[in-house]
N, C-alpha and C positions, 0 to 999 in steps of 0.2 A: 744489460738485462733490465728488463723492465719493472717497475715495482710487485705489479701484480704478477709478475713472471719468479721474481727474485722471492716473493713469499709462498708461490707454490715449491719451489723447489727448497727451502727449508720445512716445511709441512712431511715435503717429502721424504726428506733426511731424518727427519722426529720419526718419523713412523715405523724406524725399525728400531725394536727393542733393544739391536745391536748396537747401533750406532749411539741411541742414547744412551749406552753403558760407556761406549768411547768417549761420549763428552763428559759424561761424570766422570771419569779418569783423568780425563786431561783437565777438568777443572779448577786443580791446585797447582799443579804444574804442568808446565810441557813435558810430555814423553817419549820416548825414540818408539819406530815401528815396531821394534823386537819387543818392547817392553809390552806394546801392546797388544799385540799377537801373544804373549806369554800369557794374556789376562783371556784369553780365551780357547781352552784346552780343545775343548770340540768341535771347530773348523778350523781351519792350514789357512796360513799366511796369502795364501791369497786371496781368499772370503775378506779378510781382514782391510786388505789392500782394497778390492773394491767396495766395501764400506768407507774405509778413509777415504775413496776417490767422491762420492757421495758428500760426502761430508763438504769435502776442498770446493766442489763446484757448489756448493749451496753457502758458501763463503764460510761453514762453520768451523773449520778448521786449516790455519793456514800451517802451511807444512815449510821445514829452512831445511837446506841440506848445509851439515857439518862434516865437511870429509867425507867417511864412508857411511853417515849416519844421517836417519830425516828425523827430524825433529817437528814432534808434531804440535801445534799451540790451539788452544781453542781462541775463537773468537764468539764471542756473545751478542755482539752486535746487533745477528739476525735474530734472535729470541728477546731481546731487546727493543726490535722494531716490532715482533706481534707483541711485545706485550702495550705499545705504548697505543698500537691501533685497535685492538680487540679485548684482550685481556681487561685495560686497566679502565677505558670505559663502561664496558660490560659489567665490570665487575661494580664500579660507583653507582650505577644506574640501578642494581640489585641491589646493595646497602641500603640506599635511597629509598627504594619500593620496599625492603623490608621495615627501614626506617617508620616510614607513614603508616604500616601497615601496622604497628609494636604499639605508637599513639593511638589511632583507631582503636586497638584494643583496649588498650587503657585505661582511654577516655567511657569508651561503655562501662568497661566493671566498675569502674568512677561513680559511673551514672547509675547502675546496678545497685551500687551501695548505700548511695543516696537516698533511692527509693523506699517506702518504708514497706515493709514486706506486709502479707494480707489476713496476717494472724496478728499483729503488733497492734 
């Protein structure tokens, strides 16, 4: 899968509220499918399953079969990748422009202060 392929398809795994309930579960640990299907009373194990399938093909969660049991593990990796291409520049670039923008201020009330007012 392609870069720009492999980031649309986790974009698209985040976007359901479901699925992002699933990786906050499996966040601490790995959990078996029953477990997680128990964590959601109001659709049947198979909503569930085609969310996890979602998940597996956007690489977010790798799944191991133990016996009669799948174990499902998160992997982070792909939220990992936006945050290192989107996230985490976007966000320096904003501090940055808030940055200069805090001095600017500053520097005028600075200036402001300085000034002698027109009653003094």
């Amino acid at each position: 899968m392609s870069i720009p392929d492999q980031f649309d398809a986790t974009f698209k795994a985040l976007a359901s509220p479901i699925r992002r309930q699933i990786l906050d579960d499996l966040k601490d640990q790995p959990l078996t499918t029953g477990v997680l299907c128990s964590h959601f009373a109001d659709i049947d194990r198979c909503t569930v399953m085609q969310h996890l399938r979602v998940l597996e093909e956007a690489g977010l969660v790798i799944a191991e079969r133990r016996g009669r049991e799948r174990w499902n593990h998160l992997n982070a990796m792909p939220i990992q990748d936006i945050h290192d291409r989107w996230i985490g520049p976007h966000a320096a670039a904003a501090s940055a422009r808030l940055a200069r923008f805090k001095q600017t201020v500053e520097a005028k009330t600075a200036m402001a202060a300085d000034q002698p007012t027109p009653n003094s």
